[in-house]
DRENPA-258183 format. One record per atom (N, C-alpha, C, O): residue in one letter; x, y, z. Coordinates in steps of 0.02 Angstrom, whole numbers, plus 32768, in hexadecimal, padded with zeros to 4 digits. Layout:
AXYZ/...
//
This chain:
XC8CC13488B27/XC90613228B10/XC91112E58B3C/XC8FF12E48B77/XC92B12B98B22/XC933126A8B46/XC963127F8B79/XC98F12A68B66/XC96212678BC1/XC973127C8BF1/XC9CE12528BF1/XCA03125B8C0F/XC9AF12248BBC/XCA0111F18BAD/XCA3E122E8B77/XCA7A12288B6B/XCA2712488B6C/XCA4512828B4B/XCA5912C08B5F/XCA8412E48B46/XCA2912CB8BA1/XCA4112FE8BDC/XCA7212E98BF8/XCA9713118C15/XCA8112A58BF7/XCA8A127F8C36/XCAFB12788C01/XCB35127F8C16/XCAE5126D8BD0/XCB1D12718BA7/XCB5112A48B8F/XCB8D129F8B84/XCB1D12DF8B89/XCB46131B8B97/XCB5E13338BD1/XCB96134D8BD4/XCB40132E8BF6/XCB5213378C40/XCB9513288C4E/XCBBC13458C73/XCBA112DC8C1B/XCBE612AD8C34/XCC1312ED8C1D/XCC3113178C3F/XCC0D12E48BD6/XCC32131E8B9A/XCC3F135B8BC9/XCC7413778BBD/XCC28136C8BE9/XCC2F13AD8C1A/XCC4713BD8C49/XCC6213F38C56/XCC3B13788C7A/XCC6A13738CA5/XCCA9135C8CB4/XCCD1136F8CDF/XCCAD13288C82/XCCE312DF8C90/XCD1112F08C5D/XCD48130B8C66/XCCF012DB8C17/XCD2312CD8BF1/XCD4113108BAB/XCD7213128B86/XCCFE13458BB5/XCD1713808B7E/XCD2813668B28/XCD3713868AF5/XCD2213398B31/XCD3413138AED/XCCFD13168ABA/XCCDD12E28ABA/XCCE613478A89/XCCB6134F8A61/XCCA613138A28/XCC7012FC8A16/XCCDD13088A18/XCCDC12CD89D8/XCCC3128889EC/XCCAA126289C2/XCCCD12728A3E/XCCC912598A47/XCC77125C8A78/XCC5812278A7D/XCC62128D8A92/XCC2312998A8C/XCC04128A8A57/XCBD612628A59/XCC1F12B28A0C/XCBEE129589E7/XCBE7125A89BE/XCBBA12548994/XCC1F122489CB/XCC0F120289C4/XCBE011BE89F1/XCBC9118C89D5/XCBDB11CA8A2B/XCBB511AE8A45/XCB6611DA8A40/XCB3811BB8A59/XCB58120C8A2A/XCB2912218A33/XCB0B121489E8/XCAD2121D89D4/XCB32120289D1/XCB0E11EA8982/XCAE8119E897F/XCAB01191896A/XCB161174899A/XCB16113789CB/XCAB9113489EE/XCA94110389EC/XCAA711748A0B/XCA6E11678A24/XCA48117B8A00/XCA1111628A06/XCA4E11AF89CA/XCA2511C389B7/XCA0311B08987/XC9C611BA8981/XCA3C11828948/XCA43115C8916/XCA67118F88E2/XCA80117488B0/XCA6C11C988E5/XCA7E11EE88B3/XCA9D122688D4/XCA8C12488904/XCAED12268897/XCB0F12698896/XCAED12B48889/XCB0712E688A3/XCABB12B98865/XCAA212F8884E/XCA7713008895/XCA7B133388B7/XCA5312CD88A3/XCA3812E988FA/XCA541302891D/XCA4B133C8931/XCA8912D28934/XCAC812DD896D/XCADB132C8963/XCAE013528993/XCAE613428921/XCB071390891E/XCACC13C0894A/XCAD613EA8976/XCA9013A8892B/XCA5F13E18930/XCA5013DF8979/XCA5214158997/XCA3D139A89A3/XCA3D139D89EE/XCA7C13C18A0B/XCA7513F78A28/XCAB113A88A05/XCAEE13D08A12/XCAEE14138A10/XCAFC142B8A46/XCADD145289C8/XCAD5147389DA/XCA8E14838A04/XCAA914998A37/XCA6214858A0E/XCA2D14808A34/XCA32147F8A7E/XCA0514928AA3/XCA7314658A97/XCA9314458AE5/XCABB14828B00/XCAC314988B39/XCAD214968AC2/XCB1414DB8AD5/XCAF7150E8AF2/XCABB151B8AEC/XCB21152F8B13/XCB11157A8B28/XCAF815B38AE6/XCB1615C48AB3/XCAB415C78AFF/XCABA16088AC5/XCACE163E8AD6/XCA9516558ACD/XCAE516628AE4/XCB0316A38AFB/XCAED16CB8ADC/XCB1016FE8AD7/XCAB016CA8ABB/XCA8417068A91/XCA5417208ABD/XCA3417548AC1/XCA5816E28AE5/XCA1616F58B30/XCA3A17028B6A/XCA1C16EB8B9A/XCA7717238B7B/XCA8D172E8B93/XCA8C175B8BBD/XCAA817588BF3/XCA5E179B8B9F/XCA5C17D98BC4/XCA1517E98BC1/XC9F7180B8B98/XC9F817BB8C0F/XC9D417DC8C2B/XC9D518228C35/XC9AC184D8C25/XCA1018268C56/XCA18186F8C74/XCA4F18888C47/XCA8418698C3E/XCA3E18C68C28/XCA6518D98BEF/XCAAD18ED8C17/XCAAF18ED8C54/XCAE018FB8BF5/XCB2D18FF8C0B/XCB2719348C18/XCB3A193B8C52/XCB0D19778BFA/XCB0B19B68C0E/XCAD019B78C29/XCAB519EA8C12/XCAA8199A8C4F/XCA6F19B38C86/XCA7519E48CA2/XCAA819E48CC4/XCA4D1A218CA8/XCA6C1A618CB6/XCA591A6A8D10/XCA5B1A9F8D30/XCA4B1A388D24/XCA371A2C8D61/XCA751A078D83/XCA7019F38DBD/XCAAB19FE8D60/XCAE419D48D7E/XCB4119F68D6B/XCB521A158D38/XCB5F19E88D93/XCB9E1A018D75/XCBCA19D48D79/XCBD819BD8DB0/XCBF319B48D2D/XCC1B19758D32/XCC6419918D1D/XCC7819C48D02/XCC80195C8D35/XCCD719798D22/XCCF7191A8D09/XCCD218EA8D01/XCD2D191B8D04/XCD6418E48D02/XCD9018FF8D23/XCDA719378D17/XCDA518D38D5B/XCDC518DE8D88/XCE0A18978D9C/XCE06186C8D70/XCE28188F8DB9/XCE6018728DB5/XCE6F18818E0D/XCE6618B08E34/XCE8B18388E0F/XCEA4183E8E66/XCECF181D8E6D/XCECB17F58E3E/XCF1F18088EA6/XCF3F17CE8EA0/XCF2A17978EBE/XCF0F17A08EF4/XCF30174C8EA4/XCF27171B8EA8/XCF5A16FE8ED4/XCF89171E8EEC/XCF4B16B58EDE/XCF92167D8EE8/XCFA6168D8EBC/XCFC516BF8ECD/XCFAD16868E80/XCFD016688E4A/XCFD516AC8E0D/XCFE916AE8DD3/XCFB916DB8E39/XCFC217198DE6/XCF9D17438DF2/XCF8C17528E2B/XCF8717608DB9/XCF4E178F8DC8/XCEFE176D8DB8/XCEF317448D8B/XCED217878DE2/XCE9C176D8DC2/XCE5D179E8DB8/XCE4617CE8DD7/XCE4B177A8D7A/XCE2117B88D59/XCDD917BF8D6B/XCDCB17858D7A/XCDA417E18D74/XCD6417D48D86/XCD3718128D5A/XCD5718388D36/XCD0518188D5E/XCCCD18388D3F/XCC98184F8D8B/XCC6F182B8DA7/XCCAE18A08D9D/XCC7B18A18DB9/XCC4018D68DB8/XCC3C18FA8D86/XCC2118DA8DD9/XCBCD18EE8DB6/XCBB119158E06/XCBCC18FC8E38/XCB76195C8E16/XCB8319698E54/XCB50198C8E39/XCB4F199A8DFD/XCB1719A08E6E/XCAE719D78E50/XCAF81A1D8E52/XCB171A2C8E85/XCAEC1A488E2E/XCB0F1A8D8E19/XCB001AA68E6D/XCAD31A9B8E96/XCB531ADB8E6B/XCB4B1B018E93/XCB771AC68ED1/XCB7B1A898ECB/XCB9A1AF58F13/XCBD31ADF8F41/XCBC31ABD8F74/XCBEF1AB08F9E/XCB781AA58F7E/XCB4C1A8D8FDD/XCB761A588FCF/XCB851A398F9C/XCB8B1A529020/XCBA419FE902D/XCB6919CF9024/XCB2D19DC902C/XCB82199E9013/XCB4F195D8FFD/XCB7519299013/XCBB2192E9010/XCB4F18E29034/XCB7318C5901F/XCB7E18908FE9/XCB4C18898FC5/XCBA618718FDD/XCBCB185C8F94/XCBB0180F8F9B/XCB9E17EE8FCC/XCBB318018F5C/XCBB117B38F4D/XCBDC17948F0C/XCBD117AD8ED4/XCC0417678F14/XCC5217598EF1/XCBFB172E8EC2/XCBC417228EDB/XCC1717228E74/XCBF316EE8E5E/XCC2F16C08E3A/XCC6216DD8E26/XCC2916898E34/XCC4B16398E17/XCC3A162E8DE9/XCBFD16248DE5/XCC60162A8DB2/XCC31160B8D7B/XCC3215B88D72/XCC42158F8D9C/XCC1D15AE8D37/XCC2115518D28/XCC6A15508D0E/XCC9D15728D14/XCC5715198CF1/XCCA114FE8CCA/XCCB615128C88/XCCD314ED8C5F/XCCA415568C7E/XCC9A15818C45/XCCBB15B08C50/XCCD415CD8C20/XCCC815C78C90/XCCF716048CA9/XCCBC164D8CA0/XCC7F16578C9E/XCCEE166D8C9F/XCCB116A88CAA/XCC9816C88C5B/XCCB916EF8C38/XCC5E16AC8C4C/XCC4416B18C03/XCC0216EF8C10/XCBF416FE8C4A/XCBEB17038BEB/XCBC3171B8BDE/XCB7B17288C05/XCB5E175C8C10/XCB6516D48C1A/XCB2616DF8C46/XCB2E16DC8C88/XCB0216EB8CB0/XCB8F16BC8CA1/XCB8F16C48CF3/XCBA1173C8CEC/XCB8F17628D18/XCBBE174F8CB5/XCBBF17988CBF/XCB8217B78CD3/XCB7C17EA8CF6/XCB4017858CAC/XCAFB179E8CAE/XCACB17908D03/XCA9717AC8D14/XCAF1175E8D28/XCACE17508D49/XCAF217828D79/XCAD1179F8DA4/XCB3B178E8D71/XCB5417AF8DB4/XCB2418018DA8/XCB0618188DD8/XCB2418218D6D/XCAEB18628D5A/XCAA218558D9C/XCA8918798DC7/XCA9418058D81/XCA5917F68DA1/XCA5917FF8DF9/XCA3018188E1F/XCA9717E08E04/XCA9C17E18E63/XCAB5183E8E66/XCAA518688E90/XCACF18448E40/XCAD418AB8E4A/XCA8718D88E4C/XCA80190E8E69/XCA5E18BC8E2F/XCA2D18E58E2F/XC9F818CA8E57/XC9BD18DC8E5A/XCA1918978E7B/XC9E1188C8EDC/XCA0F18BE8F07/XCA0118BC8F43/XCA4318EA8EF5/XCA5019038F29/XCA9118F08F4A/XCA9E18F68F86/XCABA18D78F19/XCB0118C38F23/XCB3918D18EFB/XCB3718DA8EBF/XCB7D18D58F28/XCBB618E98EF1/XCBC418948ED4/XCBDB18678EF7/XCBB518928EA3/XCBBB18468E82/XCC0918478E70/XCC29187A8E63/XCC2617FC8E73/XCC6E18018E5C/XCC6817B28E3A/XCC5217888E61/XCC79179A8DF4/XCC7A17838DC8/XCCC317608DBB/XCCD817618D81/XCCE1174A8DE1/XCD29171E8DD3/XCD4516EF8DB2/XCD4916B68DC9/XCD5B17018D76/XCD7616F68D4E/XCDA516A48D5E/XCDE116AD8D69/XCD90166A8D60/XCDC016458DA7/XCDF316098D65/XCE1015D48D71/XCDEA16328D19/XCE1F160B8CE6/XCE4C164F8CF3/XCE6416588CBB/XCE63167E8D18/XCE8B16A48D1D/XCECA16918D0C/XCEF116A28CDF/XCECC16688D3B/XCF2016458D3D/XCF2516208D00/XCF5A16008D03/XCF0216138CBF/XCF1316078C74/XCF1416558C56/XCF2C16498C1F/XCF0D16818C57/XCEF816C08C46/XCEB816CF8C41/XCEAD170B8C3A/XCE7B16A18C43/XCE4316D08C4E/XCE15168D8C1F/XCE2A165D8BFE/XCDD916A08C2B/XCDA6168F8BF5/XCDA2167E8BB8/XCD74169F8BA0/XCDC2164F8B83/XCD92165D8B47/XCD5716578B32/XCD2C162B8B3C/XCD58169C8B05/XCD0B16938AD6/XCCF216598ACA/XCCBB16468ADC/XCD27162F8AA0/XCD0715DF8A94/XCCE715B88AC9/XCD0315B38B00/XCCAC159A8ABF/XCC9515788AFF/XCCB915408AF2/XCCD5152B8B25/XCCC515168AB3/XCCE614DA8AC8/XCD3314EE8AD8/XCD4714BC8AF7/XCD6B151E8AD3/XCDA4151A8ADC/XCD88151A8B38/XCD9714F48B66/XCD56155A8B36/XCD6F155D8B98/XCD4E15298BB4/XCD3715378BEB/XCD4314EF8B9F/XCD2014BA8BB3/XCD6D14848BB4/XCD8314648BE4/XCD7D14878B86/XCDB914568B8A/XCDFC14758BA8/XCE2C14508BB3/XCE0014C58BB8/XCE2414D18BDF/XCE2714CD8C2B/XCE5314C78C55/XCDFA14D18C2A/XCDD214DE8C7F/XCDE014988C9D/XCDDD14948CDA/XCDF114578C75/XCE0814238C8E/XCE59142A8CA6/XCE7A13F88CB2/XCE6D145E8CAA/XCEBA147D8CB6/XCEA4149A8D13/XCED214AC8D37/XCE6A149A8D29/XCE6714C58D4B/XCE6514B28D97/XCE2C14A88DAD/XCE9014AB8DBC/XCE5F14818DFF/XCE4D14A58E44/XCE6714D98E57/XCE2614888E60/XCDFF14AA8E88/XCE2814D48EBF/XCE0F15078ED7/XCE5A14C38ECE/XCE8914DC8EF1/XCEAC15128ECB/XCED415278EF5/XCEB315318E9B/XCECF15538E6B/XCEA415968E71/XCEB815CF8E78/XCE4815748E6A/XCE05159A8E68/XCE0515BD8EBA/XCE0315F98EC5/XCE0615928EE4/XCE1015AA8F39/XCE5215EA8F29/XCE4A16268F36/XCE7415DC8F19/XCEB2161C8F27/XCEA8164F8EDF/XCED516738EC8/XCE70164A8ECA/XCE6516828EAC/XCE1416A18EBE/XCE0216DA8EAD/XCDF1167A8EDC/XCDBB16858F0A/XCDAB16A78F45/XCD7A16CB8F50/XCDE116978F70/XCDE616A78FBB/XCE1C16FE8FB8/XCE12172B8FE1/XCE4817038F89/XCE5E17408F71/XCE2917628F6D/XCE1F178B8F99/XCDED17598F2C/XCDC0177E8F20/XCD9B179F8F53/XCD9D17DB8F5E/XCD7517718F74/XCD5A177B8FB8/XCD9317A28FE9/XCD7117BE9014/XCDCC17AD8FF2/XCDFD17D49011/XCDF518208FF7/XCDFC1851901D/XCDE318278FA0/XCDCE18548F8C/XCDA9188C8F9B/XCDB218C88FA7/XCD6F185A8F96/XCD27187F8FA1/XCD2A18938FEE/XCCFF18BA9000/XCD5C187A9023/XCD591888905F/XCD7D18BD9070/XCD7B18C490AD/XCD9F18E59055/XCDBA19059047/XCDAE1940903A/XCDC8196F9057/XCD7619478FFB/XCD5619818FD2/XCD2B19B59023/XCD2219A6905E/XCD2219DD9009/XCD081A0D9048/XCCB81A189030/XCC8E1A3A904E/XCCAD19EB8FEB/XCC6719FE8FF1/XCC3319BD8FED/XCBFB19B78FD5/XCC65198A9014/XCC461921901E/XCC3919379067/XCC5B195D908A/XCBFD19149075/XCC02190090B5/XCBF218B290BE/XCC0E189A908D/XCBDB188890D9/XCBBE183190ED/XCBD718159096/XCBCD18349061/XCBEC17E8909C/XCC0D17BD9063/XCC011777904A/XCC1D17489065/XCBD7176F9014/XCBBD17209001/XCBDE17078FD1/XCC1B170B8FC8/XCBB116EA8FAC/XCBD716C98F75/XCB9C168D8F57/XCB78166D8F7D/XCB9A16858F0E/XCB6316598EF8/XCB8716398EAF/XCB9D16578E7E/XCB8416098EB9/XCB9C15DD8E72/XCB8815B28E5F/XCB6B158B8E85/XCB8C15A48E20/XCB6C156E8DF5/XCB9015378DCB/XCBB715448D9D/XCB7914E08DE6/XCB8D14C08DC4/XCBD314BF8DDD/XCBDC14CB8E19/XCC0D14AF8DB2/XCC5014BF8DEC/XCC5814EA8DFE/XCC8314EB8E2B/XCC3C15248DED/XCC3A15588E24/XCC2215428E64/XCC4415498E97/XCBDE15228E63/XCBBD15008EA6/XCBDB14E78ECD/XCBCC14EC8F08/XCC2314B88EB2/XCC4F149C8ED4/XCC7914C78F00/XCC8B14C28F3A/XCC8515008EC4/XCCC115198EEF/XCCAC15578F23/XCCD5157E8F3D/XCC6515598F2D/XCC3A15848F56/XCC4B155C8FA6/XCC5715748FDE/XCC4815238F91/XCC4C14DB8FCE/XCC9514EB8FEE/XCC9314E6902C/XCCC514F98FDC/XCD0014F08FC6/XCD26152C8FF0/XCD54152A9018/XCCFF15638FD3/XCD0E15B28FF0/XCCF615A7902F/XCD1915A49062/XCCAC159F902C/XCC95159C906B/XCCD5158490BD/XCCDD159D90F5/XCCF4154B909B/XCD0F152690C9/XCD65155C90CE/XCD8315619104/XCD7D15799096/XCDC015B090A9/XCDBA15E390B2/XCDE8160B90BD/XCD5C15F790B0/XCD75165990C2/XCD40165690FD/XCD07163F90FF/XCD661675912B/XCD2316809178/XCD0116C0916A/XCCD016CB918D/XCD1A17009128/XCCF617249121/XCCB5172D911E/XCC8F17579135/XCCAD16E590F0/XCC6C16EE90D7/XCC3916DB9102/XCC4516AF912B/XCBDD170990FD/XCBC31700911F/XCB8216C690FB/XCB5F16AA9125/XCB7816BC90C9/XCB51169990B4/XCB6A167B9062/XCB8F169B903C/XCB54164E9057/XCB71162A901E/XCB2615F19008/XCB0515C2901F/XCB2A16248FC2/XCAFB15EB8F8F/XCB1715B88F57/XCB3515C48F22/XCB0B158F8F6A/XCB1F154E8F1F/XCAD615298EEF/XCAB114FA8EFA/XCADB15568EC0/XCAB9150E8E9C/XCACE14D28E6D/XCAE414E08E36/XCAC8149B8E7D/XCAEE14548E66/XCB1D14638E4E/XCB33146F8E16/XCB3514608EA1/XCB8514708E9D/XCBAD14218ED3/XCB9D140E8F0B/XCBDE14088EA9/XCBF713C38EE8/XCC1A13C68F29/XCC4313F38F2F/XCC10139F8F58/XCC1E139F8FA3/XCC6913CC8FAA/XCC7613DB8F6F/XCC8613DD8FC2/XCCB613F58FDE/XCCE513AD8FF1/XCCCB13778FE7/XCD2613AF900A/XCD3D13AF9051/XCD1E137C9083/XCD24139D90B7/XCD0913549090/XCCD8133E90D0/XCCF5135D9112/XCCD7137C913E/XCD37134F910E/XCD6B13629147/XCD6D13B7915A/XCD7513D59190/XCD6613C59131/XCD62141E9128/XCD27143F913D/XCD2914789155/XCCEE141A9136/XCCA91433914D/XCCA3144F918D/XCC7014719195/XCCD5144691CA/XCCBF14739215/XCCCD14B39201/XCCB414E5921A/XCCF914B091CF/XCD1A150491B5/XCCF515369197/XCD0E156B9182/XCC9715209194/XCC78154C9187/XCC70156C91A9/XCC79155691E2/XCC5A15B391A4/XCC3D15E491C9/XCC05160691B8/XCBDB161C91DF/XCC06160D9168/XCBC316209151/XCB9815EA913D/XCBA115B0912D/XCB5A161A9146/XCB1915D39146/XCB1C15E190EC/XCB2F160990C1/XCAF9159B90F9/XCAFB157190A7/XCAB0155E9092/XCA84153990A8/XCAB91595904D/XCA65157E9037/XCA95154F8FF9/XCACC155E8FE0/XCA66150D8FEC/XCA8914DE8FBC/XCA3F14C98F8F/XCA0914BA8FA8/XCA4C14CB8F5B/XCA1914B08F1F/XCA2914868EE9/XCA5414928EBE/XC9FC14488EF0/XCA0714178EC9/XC9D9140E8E8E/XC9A814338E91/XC9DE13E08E50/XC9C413C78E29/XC9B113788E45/XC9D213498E5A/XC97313848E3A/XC95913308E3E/XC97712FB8E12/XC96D12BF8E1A/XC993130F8DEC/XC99812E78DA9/XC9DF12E48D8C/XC9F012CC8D56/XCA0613048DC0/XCA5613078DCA/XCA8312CD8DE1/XCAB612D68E02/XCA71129C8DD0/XCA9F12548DEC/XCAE1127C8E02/XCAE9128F8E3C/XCAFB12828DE6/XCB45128A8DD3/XCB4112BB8E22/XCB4012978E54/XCB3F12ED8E2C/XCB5513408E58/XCB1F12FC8E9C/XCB3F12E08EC9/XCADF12F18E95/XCAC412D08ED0/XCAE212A98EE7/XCACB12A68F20/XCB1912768EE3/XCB27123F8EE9/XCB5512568F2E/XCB5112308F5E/XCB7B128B8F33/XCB97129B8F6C/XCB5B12D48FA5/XCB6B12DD8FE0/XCB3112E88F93/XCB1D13028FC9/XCAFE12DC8FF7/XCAD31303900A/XCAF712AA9016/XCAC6128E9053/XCB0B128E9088/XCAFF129290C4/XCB5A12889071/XCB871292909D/XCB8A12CF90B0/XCB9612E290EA/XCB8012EE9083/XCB8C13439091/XCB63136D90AA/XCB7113A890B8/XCB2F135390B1/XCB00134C90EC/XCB02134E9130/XCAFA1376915E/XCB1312FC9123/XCB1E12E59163/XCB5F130F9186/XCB4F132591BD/XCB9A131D9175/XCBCA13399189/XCBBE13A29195/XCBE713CB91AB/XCB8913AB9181/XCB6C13F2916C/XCB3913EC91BA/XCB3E141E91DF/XCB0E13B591D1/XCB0913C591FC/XCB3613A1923D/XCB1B13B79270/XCB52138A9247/XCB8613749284/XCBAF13A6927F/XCBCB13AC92B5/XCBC013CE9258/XCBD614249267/XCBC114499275/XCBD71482927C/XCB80142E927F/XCB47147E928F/XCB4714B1926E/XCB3114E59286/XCB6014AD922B/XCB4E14E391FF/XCB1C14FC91ED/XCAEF14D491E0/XCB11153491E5/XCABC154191E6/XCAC415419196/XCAE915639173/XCA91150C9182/XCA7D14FE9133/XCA4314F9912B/XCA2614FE9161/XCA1814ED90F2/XC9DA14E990C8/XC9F314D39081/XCA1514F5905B/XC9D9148E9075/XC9EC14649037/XC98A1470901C/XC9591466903F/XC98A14848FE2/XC95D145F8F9C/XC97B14468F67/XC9AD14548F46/XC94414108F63/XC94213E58F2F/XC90213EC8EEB/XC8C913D78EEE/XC91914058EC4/XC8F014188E93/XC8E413D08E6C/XC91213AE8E55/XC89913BC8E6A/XC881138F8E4B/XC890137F8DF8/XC8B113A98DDA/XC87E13528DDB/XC89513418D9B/XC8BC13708D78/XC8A013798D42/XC8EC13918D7C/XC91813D28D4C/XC95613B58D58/XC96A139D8D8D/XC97313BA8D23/XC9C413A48D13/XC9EB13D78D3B/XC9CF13FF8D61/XCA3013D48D2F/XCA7713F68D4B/XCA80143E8D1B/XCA8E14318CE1/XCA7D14648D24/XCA7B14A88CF8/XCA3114C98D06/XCA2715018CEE/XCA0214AB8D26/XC9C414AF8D1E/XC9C5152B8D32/XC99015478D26/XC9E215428D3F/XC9EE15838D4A/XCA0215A98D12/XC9EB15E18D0B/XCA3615898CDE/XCA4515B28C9A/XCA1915B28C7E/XC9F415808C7D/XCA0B15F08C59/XC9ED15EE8C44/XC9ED160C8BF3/XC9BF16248BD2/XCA3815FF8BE2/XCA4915ED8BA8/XCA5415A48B90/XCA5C15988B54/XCA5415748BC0/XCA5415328BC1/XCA12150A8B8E/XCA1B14D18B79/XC9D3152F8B80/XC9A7150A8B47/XC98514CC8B71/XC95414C98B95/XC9B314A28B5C/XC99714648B6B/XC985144E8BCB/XC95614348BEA/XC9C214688BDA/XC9C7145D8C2A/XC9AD14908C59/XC9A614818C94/XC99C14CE8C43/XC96F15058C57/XC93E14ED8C7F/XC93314B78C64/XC91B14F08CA9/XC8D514F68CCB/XC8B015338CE7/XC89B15388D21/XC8AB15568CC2/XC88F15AA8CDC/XC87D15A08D20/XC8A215B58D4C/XC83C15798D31/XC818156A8D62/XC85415638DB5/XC84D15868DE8/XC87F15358DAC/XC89E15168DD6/XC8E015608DD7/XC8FD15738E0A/XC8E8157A8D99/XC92315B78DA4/XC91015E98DC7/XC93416038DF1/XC8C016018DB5/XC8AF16398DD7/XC8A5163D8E3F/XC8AE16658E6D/XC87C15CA8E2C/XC89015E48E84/XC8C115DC8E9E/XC8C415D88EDB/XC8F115D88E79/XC93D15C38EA2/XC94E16088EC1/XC95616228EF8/XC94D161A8E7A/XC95F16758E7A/XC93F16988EBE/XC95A16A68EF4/XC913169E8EAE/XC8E316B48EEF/XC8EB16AE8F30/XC8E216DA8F5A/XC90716578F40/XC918164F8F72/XC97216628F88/XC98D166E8FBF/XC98C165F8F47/XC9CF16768F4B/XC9C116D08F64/XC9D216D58F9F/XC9B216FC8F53/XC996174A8F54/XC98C172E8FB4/XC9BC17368FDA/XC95817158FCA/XC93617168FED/XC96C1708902C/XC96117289060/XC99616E6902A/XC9C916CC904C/XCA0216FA904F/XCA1E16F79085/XCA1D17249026/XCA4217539031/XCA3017889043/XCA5717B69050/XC9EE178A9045/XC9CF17CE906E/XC9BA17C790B0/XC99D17F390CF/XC9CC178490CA/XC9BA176C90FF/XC9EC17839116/XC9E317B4913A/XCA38176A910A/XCA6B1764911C/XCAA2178E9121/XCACF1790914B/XCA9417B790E3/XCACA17EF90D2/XCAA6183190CD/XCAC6185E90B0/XCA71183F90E1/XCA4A188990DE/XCA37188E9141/XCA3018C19163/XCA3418529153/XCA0818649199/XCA44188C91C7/XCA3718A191FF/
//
C-alpha cells in the first residue's frame, strides 16, 4: 500500500478521529470513493485474528477484575498460568482503542512466558471500552495522559499487593508506548519497562526512572520518531539503563497484528523476542 496512505491514516488515528473527513481526503488520493471504502476497510483492525491464544487456553486462568483508581474504579482483564506459584507480573497498555480484543490477546500472550499479565482498561474513567472501534477511537480523545497515570500507577499498586506477583513491568503499544514512558517516570515499583512506538515522556521527569527501558521504534514513524533523539539524550544524562531499536522500513503499528496493512510479522516477531528476552532478564533473575 502507498506509504502516503499509511502516512494518512496514521493522521485519522492519532490527531484528528474524524472518519468523514479521512475519507474524504483519502478519496482525494486515490481518485475514487468506492476505493477509499475498500482501503479503509482494509486499514481497520480485524478482530477475527485476534486470538492467537484462545480465551479459554486451558494452560491459563483469566478473570475481570476491578481496582480503585484516581478517579473511580478501574477495570482490567487479567490472565496468569493455571495454578498459585508467585510469578512475576507484567501490567500491558493498550493503543488508542482501549482494551479491545488483540491487546486481551497479547496480555494471554505475556501470561503464557510465565507471568501474571494485567490488561488495564485505561477508558475506565468513561466506563470502559467500546466494542465500536470508531466510537473508542473518538472517545479516547476524552482521555489524558494524566487521567491514564492515575489509573496506571493504582494498577501497578495492585499487582504489588497480590501474594502471588513478585518483580513488576509493564509493556505498551503505540499510546500505550507513551504511557509506558510516562509510568516509568511515577512508579519506582517497576523493575523494567517495554515500549513499542510509544512518544517521549516528560523530558523533566526522566531522572525519575528507575526501571531500565527496552524502547522500539519504527523506521518509518515520522510522527512517534520526531521526539526520540531528546529522549535519548535525556535517557542517558540520567543514567538510565536503556536499549533503543529501530526497526527498518515498517510503519507505526508494525506489532498488531490485526492491523493488515501496518503488520510486519518479521519486525513483530523480533520485537517480541526481544521484549520475552528482556523481561526474563529482568524480572525472573
Amino acid at each position: 500500500m502507498d506509504q502516503k496512505i499509511i502516512e494518512l491514516y496514521d493522521d485519522f488515528t492519532h490527531r484528528h478521529f474524524d472518519r468523514r473527513l479521512f475519507l474524504e481526503r483519502l478519496t482525494k488520493l486515490v481518485g475514487s470513493s468506492a476505493v477509499a471504502m475498500t482501503l479503509m476497510a482494509s486499514l481497520r483492525s480485524n478482530y477475527a485474528m485476534a486470538e492467537t491464544i484462545k480465551a479459554d487456553d486451558a494452560r491459563l486462568t483469566t478473570s475481570r477484575v476491578t481496582m480503585p483508581g484516581s478517579a473511580g474504579e478501574v477495570k482490567a482483564y487479567l490472565a496468569r498460568p493455571k495454578g498459585d506459584a508467585k510469578l512475576p507480573a507484567v501490567v500491558v497498555i493498550h493503543q488508542n482503542r482501549g482494551l479491545n480484543p488483540h491487546i486481551e490477546d497479547v496480555t494471554r500472550r505475556v501470561a503464557l512466558e510465565g507471568y501474571v499479565a494485567l490488561g488495564v482498561d485505561c477508558m475506565s474513567v468513561l466506563g470502559g471500552t467500546p466494542k465500536d472501534e470508531d466510537k473508542a477511537m473518538a472517545d479516547f480523545a476524552k482521555i489524558t495522559p494524566d487521567q491514564a497515570v492515575g489509573e496506571l500507577v493504582p494498577a501497578i499498586g495492585y499487582l504489588k499487593a497480590r501474594p502471588d506477583v513478585g518483580k513488576i513491568g509493564v509493556i505498551g503499544f503505540c499510546w500505550g508506548g507513551g504511557m509506558v514512558n510516562r509510568v516509568a517516570e511515577a512508579s519506582p515499583d517497576l523493575v523494567a519497562a517495554v515500549a513499542f512506538y510509544g512518544p517521549a515522556p516528560p523530558l523533566d521527569q526522566v531522572p525519575k526512572i528507575k526501571a531500565a527501558m527496552l524502547l522500539n521504534y519504527a523506521g518509518l514513524d515520522e510522527r512517534v520518531n520526531a521526539s526520540r533523539p531528546a529522549y535519548e539524550d535525556a535517557l542517558k544524562a540520567a543514567k538510565v539503563n536503556n536499549t533503543i531499536y529501530v526497526y527498518p522500513n515498517v510503519n507505526h503499528g508494525f506489532f498488531d497484528d490485526t492491523g493488515n496493512e501496518r503488520y510486519n510479522a518479521d519486525a513483530a516477531k523480533l520485537g517480541w523476542d526481544r521484549a520475552k528476552a528482556f523481561f526474563k532478564d529482568h524480572l525472573k533473575a
